[in-house]
C-alpha positions as CSV (number, residue, x, y, z in Angstrom):
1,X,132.9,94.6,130.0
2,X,129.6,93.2,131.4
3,X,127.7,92.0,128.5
4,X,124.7,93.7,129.7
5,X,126.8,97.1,128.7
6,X,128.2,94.7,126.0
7,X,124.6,94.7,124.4
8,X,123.8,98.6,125.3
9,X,127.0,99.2,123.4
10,X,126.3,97.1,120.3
11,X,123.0,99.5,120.2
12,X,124.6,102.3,120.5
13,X,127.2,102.2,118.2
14,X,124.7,100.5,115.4
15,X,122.9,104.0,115.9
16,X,125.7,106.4,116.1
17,X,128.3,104.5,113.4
18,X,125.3,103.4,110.8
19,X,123.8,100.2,111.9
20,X,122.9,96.4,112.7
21,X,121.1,94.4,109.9
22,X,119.6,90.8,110.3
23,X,120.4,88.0,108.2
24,X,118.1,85.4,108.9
25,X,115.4,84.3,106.6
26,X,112.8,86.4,108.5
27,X,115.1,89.4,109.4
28,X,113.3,92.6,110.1
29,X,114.3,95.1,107.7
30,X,112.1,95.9,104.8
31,X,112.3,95.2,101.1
32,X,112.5,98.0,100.2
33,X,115.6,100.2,100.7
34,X,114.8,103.1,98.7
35,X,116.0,106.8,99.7
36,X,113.5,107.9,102.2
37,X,113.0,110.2,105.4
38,X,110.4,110.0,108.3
39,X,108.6,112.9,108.7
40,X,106.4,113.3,112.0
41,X,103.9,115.9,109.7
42,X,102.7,112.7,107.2
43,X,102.9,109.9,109.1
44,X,100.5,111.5,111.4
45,X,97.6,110.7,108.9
46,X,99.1,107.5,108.4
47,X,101.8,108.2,105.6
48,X,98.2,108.9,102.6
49,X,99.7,112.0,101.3
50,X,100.6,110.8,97.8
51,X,98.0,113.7,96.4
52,X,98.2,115.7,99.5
53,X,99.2,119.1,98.7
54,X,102.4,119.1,101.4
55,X,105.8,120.2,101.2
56,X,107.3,117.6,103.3
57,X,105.8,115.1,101.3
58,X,107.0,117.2,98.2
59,X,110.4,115.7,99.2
60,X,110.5,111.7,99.3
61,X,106.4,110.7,98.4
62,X,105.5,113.1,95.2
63,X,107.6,115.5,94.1
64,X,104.9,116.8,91.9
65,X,103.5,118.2,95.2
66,X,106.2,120.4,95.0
67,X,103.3,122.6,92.0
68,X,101.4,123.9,94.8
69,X,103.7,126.3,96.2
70,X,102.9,129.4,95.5
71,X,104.2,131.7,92.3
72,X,106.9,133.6,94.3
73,X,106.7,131.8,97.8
74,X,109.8,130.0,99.3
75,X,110.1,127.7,102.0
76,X,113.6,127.5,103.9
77,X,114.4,124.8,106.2
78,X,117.6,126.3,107.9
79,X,117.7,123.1,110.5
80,X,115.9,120.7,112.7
81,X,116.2,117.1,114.6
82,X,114.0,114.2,115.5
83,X,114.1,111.4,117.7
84,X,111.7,107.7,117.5
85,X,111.6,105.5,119.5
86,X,109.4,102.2,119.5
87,X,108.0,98.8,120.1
88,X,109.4,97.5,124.2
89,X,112.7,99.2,123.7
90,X,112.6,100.4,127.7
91,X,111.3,96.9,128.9
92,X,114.0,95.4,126.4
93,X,116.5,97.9,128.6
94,X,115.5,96.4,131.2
95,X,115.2,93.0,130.7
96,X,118.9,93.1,129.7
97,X,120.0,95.1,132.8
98,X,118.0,93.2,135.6
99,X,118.2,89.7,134.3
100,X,119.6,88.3,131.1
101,X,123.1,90.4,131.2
102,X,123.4,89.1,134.7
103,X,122.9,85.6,133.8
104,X,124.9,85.9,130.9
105,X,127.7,86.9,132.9
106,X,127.1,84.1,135.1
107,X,127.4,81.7,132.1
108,X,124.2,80.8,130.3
109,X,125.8,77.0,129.8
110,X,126.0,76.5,133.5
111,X,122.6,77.7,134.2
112,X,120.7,75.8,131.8
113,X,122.9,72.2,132.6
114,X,122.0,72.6,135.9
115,X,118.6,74.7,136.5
116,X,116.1,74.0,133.9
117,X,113.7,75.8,135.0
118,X,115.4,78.9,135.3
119,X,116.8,78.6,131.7
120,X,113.6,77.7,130.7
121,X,111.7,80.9,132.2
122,X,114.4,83.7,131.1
123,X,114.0,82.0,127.3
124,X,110.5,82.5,128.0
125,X,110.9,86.5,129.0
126,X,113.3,87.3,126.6
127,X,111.4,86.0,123.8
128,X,108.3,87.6,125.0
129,X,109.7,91.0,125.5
130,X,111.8,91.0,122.2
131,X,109.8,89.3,119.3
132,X,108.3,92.4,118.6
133,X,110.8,94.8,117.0
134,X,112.1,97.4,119.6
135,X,113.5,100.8,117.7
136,X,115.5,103.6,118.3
137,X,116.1,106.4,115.4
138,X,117.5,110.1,114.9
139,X,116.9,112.8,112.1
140,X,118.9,115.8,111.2
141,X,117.1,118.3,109.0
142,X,119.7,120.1,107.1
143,X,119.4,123.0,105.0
144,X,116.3,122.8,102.7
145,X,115.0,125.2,99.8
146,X,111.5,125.1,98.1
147,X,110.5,127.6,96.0
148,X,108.9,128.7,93.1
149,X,111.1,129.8,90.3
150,X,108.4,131.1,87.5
151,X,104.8,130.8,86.5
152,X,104.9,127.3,86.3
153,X,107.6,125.5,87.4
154,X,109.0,125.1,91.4
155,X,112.5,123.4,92.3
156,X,113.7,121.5,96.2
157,X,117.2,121.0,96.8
158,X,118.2,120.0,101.0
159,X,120.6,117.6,102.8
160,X,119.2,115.3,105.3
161,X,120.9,112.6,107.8
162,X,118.6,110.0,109.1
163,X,119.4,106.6,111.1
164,X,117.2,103.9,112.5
165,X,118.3,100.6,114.7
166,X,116.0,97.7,115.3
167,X,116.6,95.1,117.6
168,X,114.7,92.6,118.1
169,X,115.5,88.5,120.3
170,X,113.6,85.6,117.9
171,X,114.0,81.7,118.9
172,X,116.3,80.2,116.4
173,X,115.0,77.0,116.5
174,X,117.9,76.1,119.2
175,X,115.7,77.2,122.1
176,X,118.5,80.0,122.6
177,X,117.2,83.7,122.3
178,X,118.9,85.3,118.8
179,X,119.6,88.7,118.8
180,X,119.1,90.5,116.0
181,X,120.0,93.9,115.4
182,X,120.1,96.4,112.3
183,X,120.6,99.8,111.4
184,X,120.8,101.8,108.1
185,X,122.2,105.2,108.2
186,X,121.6,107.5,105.0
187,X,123.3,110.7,104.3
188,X,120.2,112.2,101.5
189,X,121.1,115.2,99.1
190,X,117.7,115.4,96.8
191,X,116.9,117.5,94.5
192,X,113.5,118.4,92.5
193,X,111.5,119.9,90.1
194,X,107.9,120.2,89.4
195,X,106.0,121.8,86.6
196,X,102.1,122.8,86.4
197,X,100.8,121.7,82.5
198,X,99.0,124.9,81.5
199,X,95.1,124.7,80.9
200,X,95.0,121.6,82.5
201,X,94.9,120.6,86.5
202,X,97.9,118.1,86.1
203,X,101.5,118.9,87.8
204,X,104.6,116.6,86.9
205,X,107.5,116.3,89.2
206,X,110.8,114.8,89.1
207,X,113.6,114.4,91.7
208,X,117.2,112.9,92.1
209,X,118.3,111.7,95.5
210,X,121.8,111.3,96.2
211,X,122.3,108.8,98.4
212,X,125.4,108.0,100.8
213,X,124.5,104.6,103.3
214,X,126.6,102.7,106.1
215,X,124.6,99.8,107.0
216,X,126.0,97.2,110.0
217,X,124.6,94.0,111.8
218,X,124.7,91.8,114.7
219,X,123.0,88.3,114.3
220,X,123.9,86.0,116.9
221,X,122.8,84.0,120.0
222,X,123.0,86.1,123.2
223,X,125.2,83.3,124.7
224,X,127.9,83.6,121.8
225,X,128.4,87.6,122.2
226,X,132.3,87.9,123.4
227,X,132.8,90.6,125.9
228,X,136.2,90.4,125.4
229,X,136.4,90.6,121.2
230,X,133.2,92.0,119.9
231,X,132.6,94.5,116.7
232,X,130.0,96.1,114.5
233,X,131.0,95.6,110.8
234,X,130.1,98.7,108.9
235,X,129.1,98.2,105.2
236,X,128.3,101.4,102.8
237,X,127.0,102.0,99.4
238,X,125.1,104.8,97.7
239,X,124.3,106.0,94.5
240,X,121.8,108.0,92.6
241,X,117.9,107.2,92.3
242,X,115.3,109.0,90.2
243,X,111.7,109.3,91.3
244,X,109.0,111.1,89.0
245,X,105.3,111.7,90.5
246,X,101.9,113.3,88.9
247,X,99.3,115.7,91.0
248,X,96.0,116.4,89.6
249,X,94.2,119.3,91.3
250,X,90.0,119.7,91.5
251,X,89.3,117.5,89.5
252,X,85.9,116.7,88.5
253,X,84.7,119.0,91.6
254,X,86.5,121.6,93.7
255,X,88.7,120.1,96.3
256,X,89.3,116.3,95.0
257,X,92.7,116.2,94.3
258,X,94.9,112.6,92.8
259,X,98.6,111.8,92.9
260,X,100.8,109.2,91.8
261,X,104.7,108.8,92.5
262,X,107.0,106.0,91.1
263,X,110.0,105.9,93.4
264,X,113.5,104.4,91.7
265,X,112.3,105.0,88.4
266,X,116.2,104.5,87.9
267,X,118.5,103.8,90.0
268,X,118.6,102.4,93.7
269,X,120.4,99.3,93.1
270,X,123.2,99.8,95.9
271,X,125.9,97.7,96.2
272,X,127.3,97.3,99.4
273,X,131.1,96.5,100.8
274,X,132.8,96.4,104.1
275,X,133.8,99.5,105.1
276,X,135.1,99.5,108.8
277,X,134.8,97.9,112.3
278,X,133.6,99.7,115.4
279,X,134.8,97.6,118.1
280,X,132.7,97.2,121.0
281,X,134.9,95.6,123.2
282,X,138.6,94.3,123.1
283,X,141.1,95.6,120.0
284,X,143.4,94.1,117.5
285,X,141.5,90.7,117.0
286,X,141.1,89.4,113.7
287,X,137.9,90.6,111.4
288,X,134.7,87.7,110.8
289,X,135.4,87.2,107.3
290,X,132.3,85.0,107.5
291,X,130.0,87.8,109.3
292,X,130.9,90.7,106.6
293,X,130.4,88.3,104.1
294,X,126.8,87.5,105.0
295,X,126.0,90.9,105.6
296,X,126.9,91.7,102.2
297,X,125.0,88.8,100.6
298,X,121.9,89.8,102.5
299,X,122.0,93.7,101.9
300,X,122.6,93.2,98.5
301,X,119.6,91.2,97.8
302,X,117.4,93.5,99.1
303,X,114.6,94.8,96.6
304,X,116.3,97.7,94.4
305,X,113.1,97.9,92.1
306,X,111.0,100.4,91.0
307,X,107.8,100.7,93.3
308,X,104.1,102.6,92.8
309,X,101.9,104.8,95.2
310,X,98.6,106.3,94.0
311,X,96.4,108.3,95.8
312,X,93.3,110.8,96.1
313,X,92.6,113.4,99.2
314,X,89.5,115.5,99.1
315,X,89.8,119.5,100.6
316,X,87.1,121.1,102.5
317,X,86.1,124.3,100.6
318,X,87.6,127.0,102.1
319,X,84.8,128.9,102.0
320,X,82.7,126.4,104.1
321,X,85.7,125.8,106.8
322,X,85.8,130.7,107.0
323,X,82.2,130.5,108.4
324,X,83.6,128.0,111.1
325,X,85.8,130.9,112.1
326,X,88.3,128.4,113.2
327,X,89.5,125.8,111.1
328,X,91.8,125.8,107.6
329,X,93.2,123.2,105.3
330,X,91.2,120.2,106.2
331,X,92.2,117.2,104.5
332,X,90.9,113.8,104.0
333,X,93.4,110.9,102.2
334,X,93.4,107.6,100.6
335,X,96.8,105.8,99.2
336,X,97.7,102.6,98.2
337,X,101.5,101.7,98.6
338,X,103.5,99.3,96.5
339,X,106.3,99.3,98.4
340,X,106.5,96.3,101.2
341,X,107.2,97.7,105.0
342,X,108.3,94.1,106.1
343,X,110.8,91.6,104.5
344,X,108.0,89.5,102.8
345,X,105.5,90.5,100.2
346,X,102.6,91.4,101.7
347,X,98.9,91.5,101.0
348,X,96.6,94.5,99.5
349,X,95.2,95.6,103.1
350,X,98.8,96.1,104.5
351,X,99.1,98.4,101.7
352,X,96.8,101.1,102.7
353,X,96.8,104.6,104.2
354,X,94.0,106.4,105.0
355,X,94.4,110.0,106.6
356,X,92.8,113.5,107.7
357,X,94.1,116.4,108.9
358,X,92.9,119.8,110.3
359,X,94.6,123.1,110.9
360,X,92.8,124.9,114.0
361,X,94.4,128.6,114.3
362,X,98.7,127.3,114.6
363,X,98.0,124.1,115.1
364,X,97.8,121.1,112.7
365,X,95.3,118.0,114.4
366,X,96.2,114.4,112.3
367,X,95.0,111.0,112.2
368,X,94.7,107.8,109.6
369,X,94.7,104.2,109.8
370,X,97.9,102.4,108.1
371,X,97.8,99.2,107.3
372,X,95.1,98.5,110.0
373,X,96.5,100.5,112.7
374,X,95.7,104.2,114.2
375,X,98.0,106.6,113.6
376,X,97.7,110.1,115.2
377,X,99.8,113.3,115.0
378,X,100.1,116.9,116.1
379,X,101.9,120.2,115.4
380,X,102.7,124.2,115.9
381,X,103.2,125.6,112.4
382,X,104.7,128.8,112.4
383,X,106.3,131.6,110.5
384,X,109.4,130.7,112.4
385,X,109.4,127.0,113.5
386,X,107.6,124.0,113.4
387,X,106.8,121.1,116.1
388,X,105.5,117.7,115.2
389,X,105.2,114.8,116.6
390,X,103.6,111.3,115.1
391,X,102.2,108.2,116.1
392,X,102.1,105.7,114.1
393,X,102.3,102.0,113.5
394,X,104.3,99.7,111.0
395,X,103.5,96.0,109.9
396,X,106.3,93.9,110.1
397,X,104.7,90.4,108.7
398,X,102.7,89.3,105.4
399,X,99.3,90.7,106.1
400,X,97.7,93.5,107.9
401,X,97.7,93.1,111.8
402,X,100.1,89.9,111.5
403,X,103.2,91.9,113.6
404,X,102.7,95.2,114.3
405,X,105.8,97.8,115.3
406,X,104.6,101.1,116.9
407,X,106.6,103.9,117.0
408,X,106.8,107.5,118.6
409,X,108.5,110.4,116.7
410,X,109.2,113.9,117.4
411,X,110.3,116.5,115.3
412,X,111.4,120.3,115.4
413,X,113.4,122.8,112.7
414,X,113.0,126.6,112.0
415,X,113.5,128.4,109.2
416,X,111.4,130.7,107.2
417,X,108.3,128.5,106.6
């Protein structure tokens, strides 16, 4: 196999069979692995929907959003997809198929014993071109069910599938281009409840996510990649994790709404063990005890605490948007996030959301700034379907605009919304 296909394949399988992880100091994948789901509707308004009334935030940000449905409403999700995709994944492509697979295949050793300043100007590119994170990700949007089951009290239950590889090429201190890639794939079953205290504007919600993952990884200097004996080691671990969340509605003054949502109240501690191999290339070669080992030692240090989000949002009157003849349910957010998006602890300002969104006729119109960057969004709401599509940027480093990872996602599922 040419290793340029070599490294397409090592991609794609991470995506499809449940993923690469990192496990250098300053690998990419976030501290914290709680149960969670992208969805293109709030990270539009840059993910500050911790006290906006939503039912896709309902699901993995505060399920005490889940209060505001309606007495006697349901919503049914009967499915959907998404795709993301993100940072210079197509120049990355490229780079591999034009120039480093090629050379690669040539033999890296050679060229750098005996042209210099070849070596030195493909380090140069590939390092460019891949020290910010390049992404690739896929949603399935299984059967979901909100709905209010008495005065006072609403319940969730719905399956989803979600998966996200990151790649990115970091100098190891060798001169030599690492690659690094990760994915985690996560089978999600949650399932929630919320009740509205009476004579008072609060709402408490609790939910349990069941929590299947296969998490894989490929650390290694492009130059050591065997086209002849190469695997993805698959790791998996799951469990049960808690989240509880509190929504208080028009308070003080019509329209001012506040939330608050402790995710892995209990639970979330995953331990992880080998699973499989998906071999990329060659068969019946011995496993890298040494590889699964470190992949193990690295997931299972990740962060398995509980973590805090607290928010306000402020609602138009309705009243004032009817004379407009055109606009409904316009929203602006706040939120601050405990949870870390990078692997080191990182400061207040790359913990904070702000968001707005306006519905004009079918159409839902978002923005925000997260953690310093713009995030935008758009979608059809119907009776039947929805469309959305996101956006949005991630920090990867300690502080707000240290290493940013942009991203693109697009959504669709109908149902009876």
């Amino acid at each position: 196999m040419r290793p340029t296909n070599l490294l397409a394949a090592l991609a794609l399988a991470a995506l499809i069979g449940a993923a690469p992880v990192a496990a250098q100091v300053a690998s990419a994948f976030p501290q914290d692995g709680r149960p969670d789901l992208p969805f293109a509707s709030t990270l539009g308004m840059g993910d500050a929907v911790t006290a906006v009334p939503s039912m896709d935030a309902a699901f993995f940000t505060n399920p005490a959003l889940l209060s505001q449905l309606a007495a006697g409403r349901a919503r049914i999700q009967f499915l959907g997809a998404g795709a993301e995709a993100g940072g210079n994944i197509f120049d990355l492509y490229s780079f591999y198929q034009d120039e480093l697979g090629p050379a690669i295949e040539e033999g890296l050793d050679g060229i750098c014993t005996n042209d210099d300043a070849r070596c030195e100007a493909l380090y140069e590119q590939a390092l460019e071109i891949g020290r910010r994170p390049s992404t690739l990700g896929a949603t399935v949007l299984g059967p979901a069910v909100q709905m209010a089951v008495g005065p006072v009290t609403s319940m969730q239950i719905g399956a989803f599938v979600t998966s996200h590889a990151r790649a990115t090429l970091s100098d190891g201190g060798a001169g030599v281009p690492l690659l690094d890639l990760y994915d985690q794939t996560d089978l999600l079953v949650p399932v929630g409840a919320s009740v509205r205290v009476p004579g008072s504007p609060l709402a408490v919600g609790v939910q349990a996510t069941y929590t299947r993952r296969w998490v894989t990884g490929k650390f290694a200097f492009i130059d050591e990649l065997n086209p002849d004996a190469e695997a993805l080691y698959v790791l998996s671990g799951g469990g049960i994790t808690f989240d509880a969340g509190l929504h208080a509605r028009d308070v003080g003054l019509p329209g001012l709404d506040f939330g608050l949502a402790v995710h892995r109240l209990a639970g979330g501690a995953f331990t992880y063990t080998y699973d499989r191999r998906i071999e990329i290339e060659g068969e019946g070669f011995a496993d890298d005890e040494a590889e699964i080992a470190a992949l193990e030692e690295r997931f299972n240090e990740r962060d398995s605490g509980a973590q805090m989000r607290a928010g306000a949002a402020y609602r138009l009157p309705a009243a004032l948007l009817a004379a407009t003849g055109v606009l409904h349910d316009v929203t602006i957010s706040a939120d601050w996030v405990g949870a870390s998006t990078s692997s080191y602890d990182q400061t207040t300002l790359a913990k904070l959301r702000i968001g707005a969104q306006a519905g004009v006729g079918p159409l839902a119109l978002r923005a925000g700034l997260s953690q310093g960057y713009p995030a935008l969004g758009a979608g059809i709401n119907t009776r039947a379907f929805r469309l959305d599509y996101a956006f949005f940027g991630i920090e990867e480093g300690r502080r707000a605009g240290q290493l940013r990872r942009g991203a693109h996602l697009l959504q669709f599922r109908f149902g009876l919304f």
